[in-house]
MMTF fields as JSON, N, C-alpha, C and O atoms, coordinates in Angstrom:
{
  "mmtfVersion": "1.0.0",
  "mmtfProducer": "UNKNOWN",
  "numBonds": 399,
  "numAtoms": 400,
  "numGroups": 100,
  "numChains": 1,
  "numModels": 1,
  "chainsPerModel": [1],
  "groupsPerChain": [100],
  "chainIdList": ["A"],
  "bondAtomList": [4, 2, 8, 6, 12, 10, 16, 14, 20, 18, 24, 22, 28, 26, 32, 30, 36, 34, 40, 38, 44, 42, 48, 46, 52, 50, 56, 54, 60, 58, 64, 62, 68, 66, 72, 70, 76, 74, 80, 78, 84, 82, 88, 86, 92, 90, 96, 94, 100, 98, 104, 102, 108, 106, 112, 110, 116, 114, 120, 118, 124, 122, 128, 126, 132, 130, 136, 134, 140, 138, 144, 142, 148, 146, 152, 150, 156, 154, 160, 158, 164, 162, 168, 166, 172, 170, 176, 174, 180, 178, 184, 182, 188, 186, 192, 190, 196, 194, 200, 198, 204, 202, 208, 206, 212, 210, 216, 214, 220, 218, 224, 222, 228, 226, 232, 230, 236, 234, 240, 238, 244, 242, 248, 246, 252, 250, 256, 254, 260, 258, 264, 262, 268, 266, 272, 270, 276, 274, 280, 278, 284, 282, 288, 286, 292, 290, 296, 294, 300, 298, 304, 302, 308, 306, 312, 310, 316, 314, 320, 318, 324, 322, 328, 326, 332, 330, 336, 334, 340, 338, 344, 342, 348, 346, 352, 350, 356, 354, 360, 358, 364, 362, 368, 366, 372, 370, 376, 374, 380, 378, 384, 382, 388, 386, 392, 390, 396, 394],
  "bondOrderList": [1, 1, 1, 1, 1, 1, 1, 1, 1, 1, 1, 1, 1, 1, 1, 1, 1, 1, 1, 1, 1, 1, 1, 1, 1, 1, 1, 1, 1, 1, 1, 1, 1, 1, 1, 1, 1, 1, 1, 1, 1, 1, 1, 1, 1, 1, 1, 1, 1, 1, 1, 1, 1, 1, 1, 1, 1, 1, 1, 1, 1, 1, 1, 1, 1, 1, 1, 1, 1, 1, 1, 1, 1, 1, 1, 1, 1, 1, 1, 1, 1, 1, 1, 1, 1, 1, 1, 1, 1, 1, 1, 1, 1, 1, 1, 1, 1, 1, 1],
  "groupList": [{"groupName": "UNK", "atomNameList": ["N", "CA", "C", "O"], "elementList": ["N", "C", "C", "O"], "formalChargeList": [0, 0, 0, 0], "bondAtomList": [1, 0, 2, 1, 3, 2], "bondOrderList": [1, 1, 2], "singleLetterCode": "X", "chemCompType": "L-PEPTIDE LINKING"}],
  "groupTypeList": [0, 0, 0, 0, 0, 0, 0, 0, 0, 0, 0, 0, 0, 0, 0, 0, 0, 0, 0, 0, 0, 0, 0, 0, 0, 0, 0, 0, 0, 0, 0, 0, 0, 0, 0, 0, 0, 0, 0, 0, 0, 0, 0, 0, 0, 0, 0, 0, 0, 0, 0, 0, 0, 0, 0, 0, 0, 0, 0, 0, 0, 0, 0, 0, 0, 0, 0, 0, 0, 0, 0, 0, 0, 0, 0, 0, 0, 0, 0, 0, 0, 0, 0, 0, 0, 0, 0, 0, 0, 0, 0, 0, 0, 0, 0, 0, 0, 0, 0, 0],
  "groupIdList": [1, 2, 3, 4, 5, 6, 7, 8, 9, 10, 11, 12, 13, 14, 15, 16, 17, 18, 19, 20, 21, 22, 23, 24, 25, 26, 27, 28, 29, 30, 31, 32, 33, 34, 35, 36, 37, 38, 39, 40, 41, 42, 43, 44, 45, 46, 47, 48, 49, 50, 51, 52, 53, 54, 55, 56, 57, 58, 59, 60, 61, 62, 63, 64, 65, 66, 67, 68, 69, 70, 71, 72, 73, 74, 75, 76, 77, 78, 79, 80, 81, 82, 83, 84, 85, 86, 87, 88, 89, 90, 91, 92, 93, 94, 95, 96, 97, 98, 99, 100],
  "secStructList": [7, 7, 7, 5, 7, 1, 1, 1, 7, 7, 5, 4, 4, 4, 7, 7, 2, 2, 2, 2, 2, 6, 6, 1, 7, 7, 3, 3, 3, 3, 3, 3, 3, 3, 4, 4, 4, 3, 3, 3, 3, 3, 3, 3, 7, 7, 7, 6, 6, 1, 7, 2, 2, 2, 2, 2, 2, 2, 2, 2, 2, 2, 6, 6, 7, 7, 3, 3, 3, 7, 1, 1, 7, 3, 3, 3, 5, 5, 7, 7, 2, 2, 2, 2, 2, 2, 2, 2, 6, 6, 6, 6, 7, 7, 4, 4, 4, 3, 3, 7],
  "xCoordList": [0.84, 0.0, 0.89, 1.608, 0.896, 1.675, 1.518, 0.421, 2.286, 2.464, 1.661, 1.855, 0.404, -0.56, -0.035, 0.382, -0.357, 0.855, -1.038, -2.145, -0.808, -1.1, -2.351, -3.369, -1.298, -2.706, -3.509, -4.725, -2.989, -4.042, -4.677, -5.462, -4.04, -4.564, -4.594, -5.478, -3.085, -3.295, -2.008, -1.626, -1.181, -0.262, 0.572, 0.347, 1.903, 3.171, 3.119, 3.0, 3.254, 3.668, 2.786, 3.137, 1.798, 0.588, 0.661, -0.022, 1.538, 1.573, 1.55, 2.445, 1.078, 0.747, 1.931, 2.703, 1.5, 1.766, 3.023, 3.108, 3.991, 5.425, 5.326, 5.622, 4.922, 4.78, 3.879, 4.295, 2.322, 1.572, 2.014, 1.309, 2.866, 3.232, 4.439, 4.429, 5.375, 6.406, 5.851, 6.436, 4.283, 3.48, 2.826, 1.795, 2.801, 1.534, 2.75, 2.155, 4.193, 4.809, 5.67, 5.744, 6.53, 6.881, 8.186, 8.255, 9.531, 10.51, 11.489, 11.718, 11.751, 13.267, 14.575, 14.714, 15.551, 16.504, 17.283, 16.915, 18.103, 18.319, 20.002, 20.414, 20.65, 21.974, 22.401, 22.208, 23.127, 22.829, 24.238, 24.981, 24.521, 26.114, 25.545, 24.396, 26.763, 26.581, 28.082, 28.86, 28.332, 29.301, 30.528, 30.687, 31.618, 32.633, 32.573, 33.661, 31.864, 31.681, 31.764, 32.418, 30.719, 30.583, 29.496, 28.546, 29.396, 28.424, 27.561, 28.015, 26.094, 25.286, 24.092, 23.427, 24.106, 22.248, 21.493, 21.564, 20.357, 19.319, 18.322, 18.017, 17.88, 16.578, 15.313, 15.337, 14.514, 13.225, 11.581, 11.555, 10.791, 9.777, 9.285, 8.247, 10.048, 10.162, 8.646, 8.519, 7.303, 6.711, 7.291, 8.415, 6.623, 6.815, 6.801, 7.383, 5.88, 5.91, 7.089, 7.261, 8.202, 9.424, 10.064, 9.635, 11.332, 12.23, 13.242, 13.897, 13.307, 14.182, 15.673, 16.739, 15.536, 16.847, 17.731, 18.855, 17.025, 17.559, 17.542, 18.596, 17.175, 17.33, 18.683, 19.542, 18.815, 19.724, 21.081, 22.04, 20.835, 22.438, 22.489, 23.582, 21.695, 21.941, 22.449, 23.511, 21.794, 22.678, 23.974, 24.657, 24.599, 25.197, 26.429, 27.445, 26.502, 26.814, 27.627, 28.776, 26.544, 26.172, 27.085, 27.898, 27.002, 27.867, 28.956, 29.366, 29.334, 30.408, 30.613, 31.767, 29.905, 29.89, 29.551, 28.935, 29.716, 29.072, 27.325, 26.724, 26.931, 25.867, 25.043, 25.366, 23.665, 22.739, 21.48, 21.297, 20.405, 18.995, 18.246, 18.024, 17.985, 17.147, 15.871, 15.69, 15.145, 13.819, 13.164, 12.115, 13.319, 12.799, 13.887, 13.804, 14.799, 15.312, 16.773, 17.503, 16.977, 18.346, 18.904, 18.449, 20.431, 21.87, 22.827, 23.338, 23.126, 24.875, 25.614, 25.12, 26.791, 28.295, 28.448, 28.657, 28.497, 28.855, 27.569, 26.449, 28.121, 27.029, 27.03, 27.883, 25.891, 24.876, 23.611, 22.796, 23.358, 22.136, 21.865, 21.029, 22.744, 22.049, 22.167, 21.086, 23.769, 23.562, 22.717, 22.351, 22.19, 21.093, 19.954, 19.174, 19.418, 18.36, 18.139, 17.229, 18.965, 19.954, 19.253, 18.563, 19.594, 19.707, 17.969, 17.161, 17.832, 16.048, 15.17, 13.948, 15.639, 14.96, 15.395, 14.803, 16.373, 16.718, 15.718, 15.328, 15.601, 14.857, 13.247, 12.313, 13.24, 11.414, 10.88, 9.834, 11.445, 10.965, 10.535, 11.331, 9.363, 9.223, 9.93, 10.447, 10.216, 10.686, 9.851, 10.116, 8.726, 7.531, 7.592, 7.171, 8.295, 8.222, 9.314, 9.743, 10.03, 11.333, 11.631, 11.577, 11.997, 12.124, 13.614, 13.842, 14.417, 15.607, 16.284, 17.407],
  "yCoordList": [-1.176, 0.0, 1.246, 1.44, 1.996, 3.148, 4.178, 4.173, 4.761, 5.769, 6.882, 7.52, 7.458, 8.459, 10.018, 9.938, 11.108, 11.759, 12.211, 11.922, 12.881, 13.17, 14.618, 14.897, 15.182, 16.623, 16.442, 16.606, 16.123, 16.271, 14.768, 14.559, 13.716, 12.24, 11.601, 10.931, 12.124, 12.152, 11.112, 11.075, 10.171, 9.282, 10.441, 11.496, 9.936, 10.217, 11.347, 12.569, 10.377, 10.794, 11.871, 12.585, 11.818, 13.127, 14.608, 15.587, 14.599, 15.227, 16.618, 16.805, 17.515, 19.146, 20.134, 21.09, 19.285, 20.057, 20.94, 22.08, 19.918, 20.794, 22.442, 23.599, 22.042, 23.036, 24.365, 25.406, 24.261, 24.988, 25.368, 26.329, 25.072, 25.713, 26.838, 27.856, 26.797, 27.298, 28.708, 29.765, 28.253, 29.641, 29.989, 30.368, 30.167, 30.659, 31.577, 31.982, 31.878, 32.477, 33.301, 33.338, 34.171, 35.389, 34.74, 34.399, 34.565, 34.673, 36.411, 37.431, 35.959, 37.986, 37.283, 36.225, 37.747, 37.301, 38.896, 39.942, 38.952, 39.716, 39.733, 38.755, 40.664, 40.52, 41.477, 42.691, 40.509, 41.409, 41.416, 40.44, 42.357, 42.502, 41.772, 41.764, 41.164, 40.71, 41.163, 41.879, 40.65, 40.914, 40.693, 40.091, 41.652, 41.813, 42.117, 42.43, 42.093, 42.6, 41.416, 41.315, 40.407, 39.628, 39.757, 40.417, 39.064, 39.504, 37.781, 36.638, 38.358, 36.634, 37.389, 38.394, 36.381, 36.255, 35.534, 34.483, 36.06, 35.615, 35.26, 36.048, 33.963, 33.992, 32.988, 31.866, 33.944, 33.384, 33.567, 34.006, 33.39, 33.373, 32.371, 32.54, 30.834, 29.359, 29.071, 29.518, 28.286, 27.432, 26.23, 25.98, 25.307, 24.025, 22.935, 21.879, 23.226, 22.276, 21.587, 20.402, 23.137, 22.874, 22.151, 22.15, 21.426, 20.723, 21.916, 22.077, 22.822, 23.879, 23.206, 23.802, 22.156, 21.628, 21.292, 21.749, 20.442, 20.086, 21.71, 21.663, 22.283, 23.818, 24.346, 24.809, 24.241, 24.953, 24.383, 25.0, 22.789, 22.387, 22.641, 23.076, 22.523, 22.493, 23.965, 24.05, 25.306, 26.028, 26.316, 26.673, 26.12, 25.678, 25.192, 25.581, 24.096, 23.521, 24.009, 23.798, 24.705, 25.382, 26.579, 26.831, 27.259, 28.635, 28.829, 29.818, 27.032, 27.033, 27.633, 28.005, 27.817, 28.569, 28.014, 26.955, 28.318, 27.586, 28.165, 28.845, 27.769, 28.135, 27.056, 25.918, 28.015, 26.757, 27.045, 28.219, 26.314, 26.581, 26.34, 25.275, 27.658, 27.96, 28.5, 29.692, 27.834, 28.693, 28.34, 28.981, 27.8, 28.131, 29.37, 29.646, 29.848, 30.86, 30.211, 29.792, 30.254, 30.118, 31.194, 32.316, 30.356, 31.671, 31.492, 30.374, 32.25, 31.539, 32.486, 33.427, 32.16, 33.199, 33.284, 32.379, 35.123, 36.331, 36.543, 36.034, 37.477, 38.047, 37.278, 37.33, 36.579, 36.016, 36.314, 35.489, 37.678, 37.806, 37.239, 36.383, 37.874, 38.107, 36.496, 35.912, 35.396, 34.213, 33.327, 32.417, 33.283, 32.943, 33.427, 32.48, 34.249, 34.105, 33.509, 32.811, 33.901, 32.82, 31.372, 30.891, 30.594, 29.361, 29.274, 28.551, 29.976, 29.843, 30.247, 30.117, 30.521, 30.939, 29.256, 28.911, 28.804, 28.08, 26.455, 25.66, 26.511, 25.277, 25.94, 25.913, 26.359, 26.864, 27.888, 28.242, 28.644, 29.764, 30.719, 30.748, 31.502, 32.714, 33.684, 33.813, 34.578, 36.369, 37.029, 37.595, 36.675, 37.354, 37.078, 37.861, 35.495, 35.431, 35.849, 35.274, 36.687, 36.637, 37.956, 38.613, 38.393, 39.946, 40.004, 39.59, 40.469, 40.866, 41.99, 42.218],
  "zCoordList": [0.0, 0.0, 0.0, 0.981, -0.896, -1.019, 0.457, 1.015, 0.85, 1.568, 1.401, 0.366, 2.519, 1.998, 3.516, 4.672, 2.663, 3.407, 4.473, 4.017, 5.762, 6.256, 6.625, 7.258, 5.653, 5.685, 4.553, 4.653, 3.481, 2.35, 1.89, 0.965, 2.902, 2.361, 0.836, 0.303, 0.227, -1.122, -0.941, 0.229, -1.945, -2.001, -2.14, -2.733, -1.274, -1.296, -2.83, -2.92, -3.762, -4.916, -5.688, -6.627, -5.179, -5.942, -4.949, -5.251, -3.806, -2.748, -3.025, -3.85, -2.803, -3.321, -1.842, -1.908, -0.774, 0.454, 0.919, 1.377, 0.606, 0.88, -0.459, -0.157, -1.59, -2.314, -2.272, -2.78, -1.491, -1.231, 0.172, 0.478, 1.209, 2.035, 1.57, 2.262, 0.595, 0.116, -0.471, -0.706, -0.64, -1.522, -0.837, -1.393, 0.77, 1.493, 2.722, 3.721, 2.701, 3.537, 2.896, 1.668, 3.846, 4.054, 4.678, 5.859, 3.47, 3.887, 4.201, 3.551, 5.367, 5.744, 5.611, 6.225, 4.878, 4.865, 5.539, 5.006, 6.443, 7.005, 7.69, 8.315, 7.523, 7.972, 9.282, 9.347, 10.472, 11.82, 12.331, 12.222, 12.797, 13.361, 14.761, 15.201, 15.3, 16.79, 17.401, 16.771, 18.662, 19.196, 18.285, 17.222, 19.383, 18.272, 16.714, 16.231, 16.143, 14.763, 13.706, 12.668, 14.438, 13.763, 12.896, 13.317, 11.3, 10.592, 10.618, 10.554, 10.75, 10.778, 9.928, 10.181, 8.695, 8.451, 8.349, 7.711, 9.128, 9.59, 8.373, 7.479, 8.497, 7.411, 8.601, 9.107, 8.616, 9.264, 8.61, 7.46, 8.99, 8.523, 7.893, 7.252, 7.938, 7.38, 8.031, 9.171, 7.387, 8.139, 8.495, 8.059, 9.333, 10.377, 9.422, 9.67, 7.852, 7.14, 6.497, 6.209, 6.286, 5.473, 6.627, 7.781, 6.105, 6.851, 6.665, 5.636, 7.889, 8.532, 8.691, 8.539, 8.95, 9.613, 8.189, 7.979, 7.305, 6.416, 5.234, 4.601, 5.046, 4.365, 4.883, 4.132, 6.266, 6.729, 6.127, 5.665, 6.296, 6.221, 4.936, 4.574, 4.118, 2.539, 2.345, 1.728, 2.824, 2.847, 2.956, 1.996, 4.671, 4.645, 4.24, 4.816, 2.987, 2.644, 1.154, 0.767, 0.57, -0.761, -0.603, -1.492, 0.38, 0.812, 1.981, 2.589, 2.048, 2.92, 4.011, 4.224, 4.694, 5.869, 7.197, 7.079, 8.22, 9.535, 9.673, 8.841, 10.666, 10.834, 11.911, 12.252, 12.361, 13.217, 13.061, 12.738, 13.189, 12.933, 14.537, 15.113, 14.956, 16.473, 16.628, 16.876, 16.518, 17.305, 15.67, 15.605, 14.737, 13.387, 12.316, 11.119, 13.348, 12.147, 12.021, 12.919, 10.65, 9.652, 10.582, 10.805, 11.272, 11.507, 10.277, 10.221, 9.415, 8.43, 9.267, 9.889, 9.223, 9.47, 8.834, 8.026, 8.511, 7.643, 6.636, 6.702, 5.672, 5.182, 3.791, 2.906, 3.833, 2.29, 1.988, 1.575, 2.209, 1.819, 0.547, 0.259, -0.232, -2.209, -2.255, -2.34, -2.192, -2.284, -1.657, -2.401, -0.288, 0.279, -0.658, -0.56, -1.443, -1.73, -3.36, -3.806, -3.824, -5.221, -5.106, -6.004, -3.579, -3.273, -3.08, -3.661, -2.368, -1.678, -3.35, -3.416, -4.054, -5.29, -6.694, -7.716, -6.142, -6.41, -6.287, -7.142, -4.897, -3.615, -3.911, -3.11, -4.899, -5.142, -4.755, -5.299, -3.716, -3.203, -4.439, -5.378, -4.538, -5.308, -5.221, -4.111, -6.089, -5.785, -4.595, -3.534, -5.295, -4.036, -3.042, -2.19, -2.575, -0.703, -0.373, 0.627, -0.822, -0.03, -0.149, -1.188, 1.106, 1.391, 2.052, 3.188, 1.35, 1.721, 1.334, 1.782]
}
């Protein structure tokens, strides 16, 4: 019996959900000095649907950088705004959700 996902009761494979959550929010991509003059940006405004954890590392990963995912919001070390949103425009995000 195939795998039927949970909110919309549709099979795995016909699944709408991860995609209609991606189109119903308000990403900030945002860059914040902290102590010592360190540069971090922030990207929050993720719903609960996306896998936050796994976005992050793929970031991450993509822009070589350290980073941690707290409370729901993306930290990178140093400043990626423009490439962070490159990537999130990349991973499906619209122009329209993303405010940076």
């Amino acid at each position: 019996m195939p795998e039927v996902c949970p909110v919309c009761g549709q099979p795995k494979e016909l699944c709408v959900c991860g995609e209609m959550a991606k189109e119903s929010q308000r990403v900030r991509i945002r860059v914040v000095q902290r102590r010592f003059g360190k540069t971090v940006t922030m990207i929050s405004g993720l719903n609960e649907d996306i896998n936050i954890a796994e976005l992050g590392k793929e970031l991450k990963k993509r822009l070589a950088c350290g980073g941690t995912v707290k409370n729901g919001v993306i930290e990178l070390q140093g400043d990626h705004k423009q490439k962070a949103k490159e990537i999130l425009l990349r991973e499906g995000f619209s122009e329209n959700q993303i405010e940076a």
